[in-house]
N, C-alpha and C positions, 0 to 999 in steps of 0.2 A: 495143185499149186496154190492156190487161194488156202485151202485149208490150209498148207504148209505156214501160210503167213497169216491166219489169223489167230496159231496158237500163239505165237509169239505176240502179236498185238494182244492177245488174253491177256499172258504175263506180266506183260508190260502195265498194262491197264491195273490189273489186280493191285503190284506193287506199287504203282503211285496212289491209288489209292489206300492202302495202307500206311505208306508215308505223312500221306495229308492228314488219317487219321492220327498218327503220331503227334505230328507237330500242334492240330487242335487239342489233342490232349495234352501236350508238354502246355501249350499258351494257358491253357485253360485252368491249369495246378500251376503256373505262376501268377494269374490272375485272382484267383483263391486264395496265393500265401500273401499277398498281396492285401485280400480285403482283408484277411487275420491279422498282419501284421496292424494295418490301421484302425479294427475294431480293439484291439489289445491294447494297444495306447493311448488311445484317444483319453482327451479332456474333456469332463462329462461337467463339470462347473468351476467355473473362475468369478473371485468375487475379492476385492478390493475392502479394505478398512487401516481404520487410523484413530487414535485415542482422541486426537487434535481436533476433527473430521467424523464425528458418527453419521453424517448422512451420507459418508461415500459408501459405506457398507451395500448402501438400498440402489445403490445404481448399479442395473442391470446390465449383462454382458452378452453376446449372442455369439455363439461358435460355431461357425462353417467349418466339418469337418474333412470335408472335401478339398477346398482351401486351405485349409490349416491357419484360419484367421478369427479373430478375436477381435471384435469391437465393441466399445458404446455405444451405441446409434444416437440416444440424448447426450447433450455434450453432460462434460462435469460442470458443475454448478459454480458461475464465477468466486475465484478467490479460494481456489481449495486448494490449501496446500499439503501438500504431496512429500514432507520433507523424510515424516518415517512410517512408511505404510506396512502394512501385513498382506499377502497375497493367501485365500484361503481357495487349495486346487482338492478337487476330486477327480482320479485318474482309473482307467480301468487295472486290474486285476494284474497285468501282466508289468505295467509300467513301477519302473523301481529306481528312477534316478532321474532326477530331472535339474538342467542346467538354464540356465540366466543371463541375456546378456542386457545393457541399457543402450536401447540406440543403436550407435555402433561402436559399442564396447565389447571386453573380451568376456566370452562364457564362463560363471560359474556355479559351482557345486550351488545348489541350494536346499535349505531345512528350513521346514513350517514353521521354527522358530526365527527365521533371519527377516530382520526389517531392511525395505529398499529405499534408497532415497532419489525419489522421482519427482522432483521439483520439474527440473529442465527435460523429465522426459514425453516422446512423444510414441515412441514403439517398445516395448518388450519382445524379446527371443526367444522362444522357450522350445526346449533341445528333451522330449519323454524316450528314454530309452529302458530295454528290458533288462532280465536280470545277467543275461550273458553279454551284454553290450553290443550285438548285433545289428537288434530291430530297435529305428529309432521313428520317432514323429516330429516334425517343425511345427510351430505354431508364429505367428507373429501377432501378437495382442497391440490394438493402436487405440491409443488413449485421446477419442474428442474431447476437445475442451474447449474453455471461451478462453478468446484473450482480445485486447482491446488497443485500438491507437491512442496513449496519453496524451495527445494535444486533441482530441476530440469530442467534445463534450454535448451531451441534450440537456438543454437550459428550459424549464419551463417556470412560469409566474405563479408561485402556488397560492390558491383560493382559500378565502375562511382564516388567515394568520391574524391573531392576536396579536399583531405591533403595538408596542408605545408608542405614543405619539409628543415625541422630546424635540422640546426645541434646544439640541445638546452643543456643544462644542468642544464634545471630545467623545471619545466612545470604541469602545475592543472587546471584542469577546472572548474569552479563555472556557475551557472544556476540563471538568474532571471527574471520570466514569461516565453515566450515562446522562449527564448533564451538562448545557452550556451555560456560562452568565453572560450578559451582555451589562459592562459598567457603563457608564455616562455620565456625564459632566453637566448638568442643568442648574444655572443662578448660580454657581460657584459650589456647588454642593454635587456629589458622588449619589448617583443610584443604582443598585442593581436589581436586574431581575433575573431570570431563572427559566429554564425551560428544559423538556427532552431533548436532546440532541439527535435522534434517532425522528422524533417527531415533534420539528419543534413549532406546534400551530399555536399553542396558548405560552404566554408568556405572565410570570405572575412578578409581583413587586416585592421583592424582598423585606423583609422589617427589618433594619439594621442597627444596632447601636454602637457608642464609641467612637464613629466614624465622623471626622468633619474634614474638610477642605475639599480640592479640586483634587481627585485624580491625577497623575502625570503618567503614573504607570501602575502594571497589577503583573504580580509573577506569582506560579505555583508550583510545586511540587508534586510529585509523583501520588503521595498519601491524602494530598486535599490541602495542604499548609498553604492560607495566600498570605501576599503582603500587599499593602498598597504604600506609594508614594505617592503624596502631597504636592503639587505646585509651591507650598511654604515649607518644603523640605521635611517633613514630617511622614515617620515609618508605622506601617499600621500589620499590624497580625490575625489571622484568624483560621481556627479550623472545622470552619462550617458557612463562610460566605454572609454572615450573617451578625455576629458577636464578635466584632475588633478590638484591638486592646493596642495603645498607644506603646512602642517601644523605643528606645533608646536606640539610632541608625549606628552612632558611637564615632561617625564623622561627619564632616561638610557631602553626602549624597546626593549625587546629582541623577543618577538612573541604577535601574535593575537589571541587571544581566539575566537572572532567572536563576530559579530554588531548586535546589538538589536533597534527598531523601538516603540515608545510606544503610547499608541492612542493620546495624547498631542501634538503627533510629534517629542519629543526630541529625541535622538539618543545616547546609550552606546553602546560607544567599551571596549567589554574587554581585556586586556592586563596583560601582563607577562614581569618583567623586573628587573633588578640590583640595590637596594639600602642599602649601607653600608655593602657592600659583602654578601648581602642576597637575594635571589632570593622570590620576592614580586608579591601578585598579584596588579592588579591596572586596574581603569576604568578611561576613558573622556568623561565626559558627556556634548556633546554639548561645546567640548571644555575647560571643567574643568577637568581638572586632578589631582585625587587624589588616593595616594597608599593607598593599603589593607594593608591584613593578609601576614604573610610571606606562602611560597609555601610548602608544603610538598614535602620531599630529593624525593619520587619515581613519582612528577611531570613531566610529559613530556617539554621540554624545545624547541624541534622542533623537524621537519618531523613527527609529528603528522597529524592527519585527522579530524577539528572541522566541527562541523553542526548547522546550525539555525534552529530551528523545534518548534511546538507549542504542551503546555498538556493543554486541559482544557483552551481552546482561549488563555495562556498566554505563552509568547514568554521564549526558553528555549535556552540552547547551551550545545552541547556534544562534548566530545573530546575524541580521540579514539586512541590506540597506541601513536608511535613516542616515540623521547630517551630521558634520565633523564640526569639531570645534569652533572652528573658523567658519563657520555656516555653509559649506558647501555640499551638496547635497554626493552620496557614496553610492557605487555600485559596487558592493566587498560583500561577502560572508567570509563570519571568524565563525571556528568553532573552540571548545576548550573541555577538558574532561574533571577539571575540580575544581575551577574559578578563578583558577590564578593565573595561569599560561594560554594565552590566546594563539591561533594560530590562523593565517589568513590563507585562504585556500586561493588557488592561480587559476583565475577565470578566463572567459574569452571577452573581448572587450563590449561592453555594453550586453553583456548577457544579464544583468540585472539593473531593471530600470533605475535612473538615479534619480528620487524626486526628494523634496524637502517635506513632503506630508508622509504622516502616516501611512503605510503597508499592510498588507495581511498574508503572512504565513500558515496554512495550511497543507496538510499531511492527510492521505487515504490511508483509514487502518490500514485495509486489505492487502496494501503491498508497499505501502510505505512511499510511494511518490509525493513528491514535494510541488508543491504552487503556491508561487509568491505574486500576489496582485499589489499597485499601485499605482500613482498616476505619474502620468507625464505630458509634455507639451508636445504637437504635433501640428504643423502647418499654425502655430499661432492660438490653438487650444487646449484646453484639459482634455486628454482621454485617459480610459485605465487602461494598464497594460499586465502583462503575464507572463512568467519567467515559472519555467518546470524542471525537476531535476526525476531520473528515473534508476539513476545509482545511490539513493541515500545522501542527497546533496551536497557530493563529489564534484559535481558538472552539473553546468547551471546551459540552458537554453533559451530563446525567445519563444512565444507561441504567439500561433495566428490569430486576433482577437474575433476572425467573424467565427472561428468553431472552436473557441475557449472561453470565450466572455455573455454574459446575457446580452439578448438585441435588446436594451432598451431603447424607447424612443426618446424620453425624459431627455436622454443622454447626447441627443442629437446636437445640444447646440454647449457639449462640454459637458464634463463630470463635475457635478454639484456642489460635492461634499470637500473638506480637507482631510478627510483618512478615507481606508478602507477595510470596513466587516467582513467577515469570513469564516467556517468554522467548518469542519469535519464530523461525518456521523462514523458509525463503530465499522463501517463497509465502506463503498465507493462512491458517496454522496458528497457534493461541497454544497452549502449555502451561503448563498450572498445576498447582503442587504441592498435592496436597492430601491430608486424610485425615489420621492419628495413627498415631505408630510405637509399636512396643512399649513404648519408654521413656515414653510419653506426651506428648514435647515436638515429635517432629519429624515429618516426611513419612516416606509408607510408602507413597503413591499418587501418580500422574501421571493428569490429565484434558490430554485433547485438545480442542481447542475449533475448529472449522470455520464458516468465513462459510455462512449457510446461501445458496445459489444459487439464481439463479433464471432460466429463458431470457427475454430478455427479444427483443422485435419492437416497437420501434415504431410500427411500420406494422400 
């Protein structure tokens, strides 16, 4: 009886264990087509470049193939833009098609000739499939990078600067290529000087000739063309900062709107000035002068802050603050694309301080934000204040002056000066003049001001 039932327990026995054999071997040849599948796909090097950008080439990328993930580990390097990249992949042997998506956009075709534009991106998709379109591989490639809060700034007092020491009563800096000038107003007479803008510690004196009277305003162009206005209404030229040649304004000028450069070559200024007791605009083109439209009453008429800037490769001009006719001090920006048509952009109310002194507009190469400094009254004193725009100065905002403005202490009992210096280096740097010279009236410090950074991961 036992025997009878342990042939059957035998059988029984034998059969599941061939079962079990079965199925280890079924798991085990889909575990295999499995690691084929994913050695036959895989992405064996991903590497990034851009004509704009030679150093994104060198930024390496690490692939977990296991994951199916693609990362920087080093962010990219602030201020890289991403606008027409090349993606250069090496794929194994089997991989014959491979698809694209941005973010979360829709997948396509992609060829080692196609350029991506990865401005706003933070993920890539990447879909390697074989040649029968069976066997595919995901990848998800995530692009570290910096990016920064614009109202946040590291202000430090930098050491070793070569300031003038002016006792001025007037003073603006303008930038063109890798130069700034700082003009100034001392004894009734204009001086400039000259410095890197990049590193601006030594500052040298210009030799100037031709040049006589007070400064009122200084506008440039795109090519290097400046002009200076006179306090005695007098128009001055030059294309080297240095050799002025007295010109015919060709009306009663009262201010410079700022010089435009066109690909022809020819050269408008636009201009602001007095005809038949009416306050006109008016441009010279290439030495033709002819009045506009008359001015709108809440025109600024001077110590405004104008800008030459480009929308869409064509040359534009914004003007920002500064007081109206009627001496009242403006919170407006105009802008206008050929000197003649102004157009006033619809702010939030007191988004740009309204003082009756001089302003300073500055611009970050790197991405184009906009900061306007100047002063205002607060509890019964002088402070400087800050207004940022982070659309191409579209929209104007307040910023917080303890993490936008240098601490000085100078400043503690009210801001010194009646204008204020300011200028941009070719990256994310502002400088600001600050601090009191011996004479009492002018600079004797240079603060550095840095977008503070931050790396940022989306993912």
């Amino acid at each position: 009886m036992c025997y009878k039932r342990f042939i059957p327990c035998l059988i029984l026995a034998l059969l599941s264990l061939w079962a079990g054999m079965s199925l280890t071997s079924c798991s085990r040849e889909k575990v295999d087509l499995e690691d084929v599948n994913v050695v036959d796909l895989q992405i064996h090097r991903f590497v990034l470049s851009s004509k704009k950008e030679p150093a994104l080439s060198s930024v390496f990328f690490s692939i977990d193939h296991k994951n199916g993930t693609i990362i920087n580990k080093k962010a990219l390097p602030y201020g890289t833009v991403l606008d027409s990249v090349m993606m250069h992949i090496s794929t194994a042997t089997s991989a014959k098609k491979l698809q694209v998506a941005i973010n979360d956009g829709e997948y396509h075709d992609w060829q080692t000739t196609d350029s991506l534009w990865l401005r706003d991106c933070h993920t890539l998709h990447l879909t390697v499939t074989d040649e029968s379109g069976e066997m595919t591989k995901n990848y998800t490639v995530t692009l570290n990078h910096y990016d920064y809060e614009p109202t946040t700034f590291v202000w430090n007092l930098m050491s070793g600067v070569a300031l003038p020491d002016l006792n001025a009563t007037y003073a603006d800096v303008v930038t063109h290529g890798d130069k700034a000038y700082l003009v100034a107003v001392v004894g009734g007479s204009t001086v400039l000087y000259a410095t890197d803008k990049n590193n601006p510690m030594l500052w040298s004196l210009l030799p100037t000739s031709g040049l006589t009277g007070a400064c009122r305003q200084i506008a440039v162009a795109e090519d290097g063309r400046a002009w200076i206005l006179t306090e005695a209404g007098k128009l001055y030229q030059s294309d080297n900062f240095a050799q002025w040649t007295e010109v015919a304004p060709g009306g009663n000028v009262s201010a410079l709107l700022g010089g435009m450069v066109w690909p022809q070559g020819s050269h408008t200024l636009a201009l602001l000035g007095e005809k038949d007791g009416k306050l006109c605009f008016a441009t010279n083109i290439d030495g033709v002068f002819t009045w506009r439209e008359e001015a709108p009453k809440s025109f600024p008429v001077r110590n405004f802050s104008a800008q030459l800037y480009r929308s869409n490769n064509h040359p534009m001009l914004r003007v920002v603050g500064g007081v109206s006719r009627a001496g009242e001090a403006v919170d407006s920006v105009w802008i206008s694309s050929n000197g003649n048509d102004w157009i006033a952009l619809k702010l939030d109310s007191a988004a740009i301080p309204a003082s009756v002194e001089k302003g300073a507009l500055v611009a970050t190469s790197s991405d184009g934000n906009l900061y306007y400094y100047a002063t205002e009254y607060r509890e019964g004193v002088k402070r400087l204040a800050v207004s940022y725009s982070t659309d191409k100065g579209i929209t104007w905002r307040r910023g917080g002056a303890d993490v936008m403005l240098p601490a000085n202490p100078l400043y503690a009992g009210g801001y010194p000066h009646s204008f204020v210096c300011a200028f941009g280096s070719s990256t994310y740097n502002i400088y600001q003049f600050g601090g009191v010279s011996s004479s009492g009236t002018f600079f004797s410090e240079l603060w550095k001001g840095v977008l503070k950074l931050n790396e940022n991961n989306s993912n």
